[in-house]
N, C-alpha and C positions, 0 to 999 in steps of 0.2 A: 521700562519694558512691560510696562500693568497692561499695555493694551494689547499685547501678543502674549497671554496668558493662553486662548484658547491654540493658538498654531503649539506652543512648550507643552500641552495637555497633551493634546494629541501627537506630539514625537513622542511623549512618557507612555502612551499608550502603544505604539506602534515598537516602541523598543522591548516591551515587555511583551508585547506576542513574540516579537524577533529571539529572546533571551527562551522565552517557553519553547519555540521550534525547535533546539537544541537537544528538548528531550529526545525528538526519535533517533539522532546523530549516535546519543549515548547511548539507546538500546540498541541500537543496530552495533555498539561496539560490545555489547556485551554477548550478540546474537555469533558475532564472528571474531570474538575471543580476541578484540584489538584494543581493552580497556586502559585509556591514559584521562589523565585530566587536564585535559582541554579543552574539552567542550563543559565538562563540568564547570571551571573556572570562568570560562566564556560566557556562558548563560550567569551565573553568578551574578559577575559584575554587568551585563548588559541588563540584568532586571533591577539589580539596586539603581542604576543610572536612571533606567525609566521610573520608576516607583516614586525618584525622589523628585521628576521630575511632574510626574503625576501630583504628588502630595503639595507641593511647591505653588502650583496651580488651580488647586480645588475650586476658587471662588471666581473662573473664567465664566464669561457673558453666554455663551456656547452659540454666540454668533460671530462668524468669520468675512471680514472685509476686505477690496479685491488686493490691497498690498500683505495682507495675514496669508493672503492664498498663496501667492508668487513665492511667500519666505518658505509657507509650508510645502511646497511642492522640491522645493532645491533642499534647503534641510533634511525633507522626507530621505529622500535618494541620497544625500553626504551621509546622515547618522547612520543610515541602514550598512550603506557600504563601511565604514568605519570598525562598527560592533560586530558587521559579518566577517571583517578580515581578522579577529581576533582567533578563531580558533584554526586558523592557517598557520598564526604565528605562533600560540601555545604547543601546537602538535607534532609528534613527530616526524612532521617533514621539515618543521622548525624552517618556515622561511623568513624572507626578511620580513622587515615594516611595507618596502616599497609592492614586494613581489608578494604579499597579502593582500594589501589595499587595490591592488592592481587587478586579482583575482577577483575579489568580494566586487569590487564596481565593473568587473566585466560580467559577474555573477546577475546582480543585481540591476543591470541595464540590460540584460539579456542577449549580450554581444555574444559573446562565448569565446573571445579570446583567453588563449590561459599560457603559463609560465609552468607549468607542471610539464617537467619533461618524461616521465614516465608515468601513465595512467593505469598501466596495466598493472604496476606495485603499490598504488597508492591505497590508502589503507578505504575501507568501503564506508566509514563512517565521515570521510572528508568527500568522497565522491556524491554518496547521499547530502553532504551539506550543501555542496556547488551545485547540486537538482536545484533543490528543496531554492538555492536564492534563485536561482531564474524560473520560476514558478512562480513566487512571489511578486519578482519583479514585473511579472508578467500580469498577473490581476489586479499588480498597483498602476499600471503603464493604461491598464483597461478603464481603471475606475476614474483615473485622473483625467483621459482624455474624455470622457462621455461627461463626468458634473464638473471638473474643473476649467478645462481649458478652453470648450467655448464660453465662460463668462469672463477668461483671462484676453479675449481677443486676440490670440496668437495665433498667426502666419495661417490666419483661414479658418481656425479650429470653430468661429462663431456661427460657421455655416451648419454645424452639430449640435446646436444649442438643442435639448429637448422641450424647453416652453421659454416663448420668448417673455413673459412675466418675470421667470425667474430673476433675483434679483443676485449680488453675491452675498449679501446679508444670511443670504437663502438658502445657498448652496450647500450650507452642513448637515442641517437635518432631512432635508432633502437627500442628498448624497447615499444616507445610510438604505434607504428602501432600493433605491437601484442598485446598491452594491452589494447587498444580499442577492438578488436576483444574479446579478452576472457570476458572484461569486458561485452559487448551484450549477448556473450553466459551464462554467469553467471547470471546477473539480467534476460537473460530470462527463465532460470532454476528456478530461485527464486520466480518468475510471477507465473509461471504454477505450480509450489507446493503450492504456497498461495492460488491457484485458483481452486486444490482438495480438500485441507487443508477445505475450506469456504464449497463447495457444497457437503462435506462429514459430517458437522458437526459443526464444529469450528465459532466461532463469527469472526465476521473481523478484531479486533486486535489480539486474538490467533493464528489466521489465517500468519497473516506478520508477528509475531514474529515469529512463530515454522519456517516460512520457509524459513525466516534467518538464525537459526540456522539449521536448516536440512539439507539446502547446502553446508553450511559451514562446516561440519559434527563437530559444536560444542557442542551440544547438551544444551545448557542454557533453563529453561522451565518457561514458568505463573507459573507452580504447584508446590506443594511439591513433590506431585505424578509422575510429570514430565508428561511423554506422558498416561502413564498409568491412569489419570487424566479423559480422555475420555474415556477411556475401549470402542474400538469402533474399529473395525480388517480395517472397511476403510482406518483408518484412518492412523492407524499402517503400512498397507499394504501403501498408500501415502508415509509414512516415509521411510518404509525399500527402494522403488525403489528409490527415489531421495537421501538418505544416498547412494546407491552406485554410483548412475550418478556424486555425488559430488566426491566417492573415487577414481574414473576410470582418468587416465590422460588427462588435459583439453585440448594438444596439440591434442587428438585423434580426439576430435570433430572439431578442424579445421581443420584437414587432411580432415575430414568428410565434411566438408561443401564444403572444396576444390578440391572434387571429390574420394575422396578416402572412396567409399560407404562399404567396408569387413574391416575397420579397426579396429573395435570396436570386429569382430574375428578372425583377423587377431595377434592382440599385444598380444606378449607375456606376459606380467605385467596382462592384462587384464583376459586372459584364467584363469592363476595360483591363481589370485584374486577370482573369480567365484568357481573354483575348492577345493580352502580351505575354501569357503564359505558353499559351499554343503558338502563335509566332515564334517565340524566341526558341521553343524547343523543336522548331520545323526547323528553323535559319540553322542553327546549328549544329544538330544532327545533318543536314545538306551539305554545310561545310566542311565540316568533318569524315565523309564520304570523298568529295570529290579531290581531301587533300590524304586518301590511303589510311586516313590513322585507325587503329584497331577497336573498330568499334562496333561490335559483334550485334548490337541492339540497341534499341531507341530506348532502354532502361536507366542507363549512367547518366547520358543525357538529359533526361527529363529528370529525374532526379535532382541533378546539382544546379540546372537551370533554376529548379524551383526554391533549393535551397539559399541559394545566393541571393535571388532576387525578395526571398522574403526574409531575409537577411537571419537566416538559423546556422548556419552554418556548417552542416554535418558534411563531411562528403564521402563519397563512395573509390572515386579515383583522385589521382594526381592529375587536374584539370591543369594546371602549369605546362603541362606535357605535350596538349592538344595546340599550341601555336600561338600565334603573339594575338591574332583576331580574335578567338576566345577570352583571352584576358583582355583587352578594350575591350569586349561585350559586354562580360563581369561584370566591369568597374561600373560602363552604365547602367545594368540592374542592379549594383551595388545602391547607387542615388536614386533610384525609381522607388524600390521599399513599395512596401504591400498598403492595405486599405488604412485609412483612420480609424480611430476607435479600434483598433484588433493589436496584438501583439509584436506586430510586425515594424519595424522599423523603414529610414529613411525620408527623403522628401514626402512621399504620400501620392495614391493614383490621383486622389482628385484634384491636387496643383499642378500635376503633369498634367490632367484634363484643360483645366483654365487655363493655362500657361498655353498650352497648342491653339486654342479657341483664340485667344488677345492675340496672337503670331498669324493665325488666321485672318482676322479680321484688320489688323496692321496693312496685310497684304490687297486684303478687299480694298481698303480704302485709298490705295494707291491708284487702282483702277476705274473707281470708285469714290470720287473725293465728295460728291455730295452725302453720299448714303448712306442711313445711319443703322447699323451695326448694334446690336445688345447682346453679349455675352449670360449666356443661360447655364443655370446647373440644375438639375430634377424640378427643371418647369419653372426654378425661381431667377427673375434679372439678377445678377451679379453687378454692386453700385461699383463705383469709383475708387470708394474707401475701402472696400471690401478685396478689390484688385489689386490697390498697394499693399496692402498684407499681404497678398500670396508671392506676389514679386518682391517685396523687400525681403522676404523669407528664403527665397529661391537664390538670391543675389547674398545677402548675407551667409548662408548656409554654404556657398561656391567659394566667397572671401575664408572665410574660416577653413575650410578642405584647404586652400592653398596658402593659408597661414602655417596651416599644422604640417602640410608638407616642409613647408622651408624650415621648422623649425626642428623638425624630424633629419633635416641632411645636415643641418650642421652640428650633428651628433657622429655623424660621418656614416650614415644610410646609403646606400646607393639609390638612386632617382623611382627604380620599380619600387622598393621596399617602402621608398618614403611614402609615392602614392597612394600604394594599395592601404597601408598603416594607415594613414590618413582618412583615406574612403571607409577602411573597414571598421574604423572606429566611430567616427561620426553618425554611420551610417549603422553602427550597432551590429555589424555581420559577422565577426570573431575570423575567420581564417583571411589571409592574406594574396599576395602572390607571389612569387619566385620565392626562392631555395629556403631563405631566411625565415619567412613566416608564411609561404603557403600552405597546401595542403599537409603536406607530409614533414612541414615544424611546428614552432611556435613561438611565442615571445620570450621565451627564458634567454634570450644571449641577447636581448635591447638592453640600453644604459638604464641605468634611473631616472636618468633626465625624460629621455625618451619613453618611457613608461608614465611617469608621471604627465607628461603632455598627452598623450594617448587615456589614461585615465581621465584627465579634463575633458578631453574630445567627448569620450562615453557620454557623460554625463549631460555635455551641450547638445550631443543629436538625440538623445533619450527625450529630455524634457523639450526640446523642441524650439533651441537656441535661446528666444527670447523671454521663455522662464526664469533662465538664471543672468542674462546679461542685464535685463532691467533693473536689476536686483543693486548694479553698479552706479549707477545714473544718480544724483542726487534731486534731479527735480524731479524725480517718480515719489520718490518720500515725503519733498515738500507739498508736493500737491493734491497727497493725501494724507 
């Protein structure tokens, strides 16, 4: 293992920020007089683990090669979810192994499905901890996809390379200059939504948790009620602009900073993102209308539209409520997922782009058998090779949803449950549909089984399937 010294370096190091966040879990126990030790204990042992894993590795090369990338990237997100479910299970909610682990990687993926059945008793220093991991998850989901994943070639992600020199030799020290950068732009995102969040309503701890989660577009809440909790349209309206600054690609706002002031209408992900935004909340709001349901305003609407399709999860109503065609619409913004590069979960606007464009041009060439057809993204042809990655991605991403459905019903789900489970997981969106896990539950009454498969799911639509499945393959190792 001498040559994945630097990928072991780097979990030692990422485990021991992880064990240091702990601190604020503990003052805030001490701020609201909820003092146990669990998070004490937690941190503890997650800093001795990294520490020793640091020390263990001192004389790493501090260059990372593209199979060191692939381990660090699935490792990254398993250890973290691992040491983050520790103080779930130390603490006085005293839950199990399964129903920690389950929390911590929905924490951590920034799904925001949870097994806590009461939120509004939970103690404030576990609630602050479930922020705190999908904020995390949220600037590691940023940094990974802008310097890792286009040199990883996965499912399109190389159409985002930032210089095509780059080599992956390359990508560590490199990596660190842009990740300081987004990290400024992220926490100052996170600032200014805490800081409407407060002077629209919110107390100061609802305040820094919603806006962890809002950035991150994980949707984790204080409430049972979730954001609906406040019924307060500031506030909502707070939410819905910063859920989208969070789904928009974060490479755009350093273009931005870097003098490139039209970029934000310039990107194509960006337009197409906005435009299925306003569609979907015109179609459904119309729908909703013509079928009587109590819908006082285009407010709920657009709200849970936005929510779902950038897979945060918050919601305001019992969308369940609204009819069977609202949930088919869901499920498909469930799979659409917001821009690359940004927080947002799902397939990705730009494979929905290229995917329509080939479906286009299929069609041309029927009518059309001599004419030759080039599929274009931001002015650049789109090769051959470049198209089977977004299709095998799209095709395998579809195979898995309905692996995890079937394996989801013979736990004994009913067909809604297993779907949406399935969708919502993969797809990173935390709430579900019908009685069992939509709006107004949650996962606390699934099996283990079923949670446990639901935790794998997380983990495979986060890193973007073929991070961790390559991982299995044995001629990927021998051929490098």
């Amino acid at each position: 293992m001498s040559n994945y010294k630097t990928v072991f370096f780097t979990l030692g190091i990422l485990q021991v920020i992880l064990g240091l966040s702990m601190i604020a879990p503990i003052l805030a126990q001490f701020f609201y007089n909820e003092l146990d030790s669990g998070f004490i204990s937690s941190g503890i042992v997650t800093v001795i683990f990294g520490v020793l894993f640091l020390l263990s590795n001192l004389d790493h090369d501090k260059k990372i090669s593209l199979p060191q990338a692939f381990l660090l990237t699935a490792l990254s997100w398993l250890s973290i979810a691992i040491f983050g479910s520790l103080p779930f299970v130390f603490s006085e909610i005293n839950l199990s192994i399964t129903d920690a682990f389950f929390e911590s990687m929905s924490g951590i993926t920034t799904t925001g499905s949870t097994i806590i059945t009461n939120l509004n008793e939970t103690p404030k220093s576990i609630l602050l901890w479930r922020g705190m991991l999908q904020w995390l998850g949220g600037i590691g989901i940023i940094v990974m996809a802008i310097t890792l994943m286009p040199l990883m070639n996965i499912g399109g992600m190389q159409l985002f390379i930032i210089s095509t020199s780059d080599t992956p030799e390359k990508i560590l020290p490199r990596s660190k200059e842009i990740a300081l950068r987004l990290i400024l732009v992220y926490s100052g995102l996170t600032f200014i939504c805490a800081f409407f969040y407060k002077i629209f309503g919110m107390n100061f701890f609802d305040s820094i948790v919603h806006s962890m989660t809002t950035i991150a577009t994980g949707g984790f809440s204080n409430y049972n009620e979730s954001i609906g909790y406040f019924d307060n349209s500031l506030i909502e309206l707070t939410s819905i602009i910063f859920i989208i600054l969070g789904s928009i690609p974060f490479i755009a706002y350093i273009k931005y900073l870097n003098g490139d002031k039209k970029i934000f209408f310039n990107d194509t992900q960006i337009k197409t993102f906005f435009k299925i935004i306003i569609f979907s909340i015109l179609l459904m709001y119309l729908y909703l209308l013509t079928q009587n349901q109590n819908i006082s305003d285009i407010r709920s609407v657009a709200f849970n539209v936005i929510s779902i399709l950038t897979g945060t999860g918050y919601v305001t109503q019992n969308f369940s409520e609204w009819g069977q065609f609202p949930l088919i619409y869901f499920l498909i913004l469930m799979f659409i997922g917001g821009c690359a590069g940004s927080t947002a979960c799902g397939i990705k606007i730009f494979r929905v782009q290229i995917l329509f464009q080939f479906i286009t041009i299929q069609l041309k060439k029927i009518i059309y058998p001599r004419g030759i057809f080039k599929i274009k993204y931001e002015n650049s042809n789109i090769d051959e090779k470049f198209l089977a990655s977004i299709i095998s991605f799209i095709f395998l991403y579809i195979v898995i949803f309905f692996l995890i459905t079937a394996l989801l019903s013979t736990s004994g789900l009913d067909l809604t449950t297993s779907i949406s489970a399935a969708a919502t997981s993969i797809s990173n969106v935390g709430p579900g549909l019908g009685d069992i896990i939509g709006p107004n539950g949650n996962f606390s009454n699934l099996s283990d089984f079923s949670k446990w498969i639901l935790s794998l799911a997380m983990i495979l639509g986060r890193l973007e399937l073929f991070a961790v499945l390559v991982l299995f393959i044995p001629s990927f190792w021998r051929k490098y």
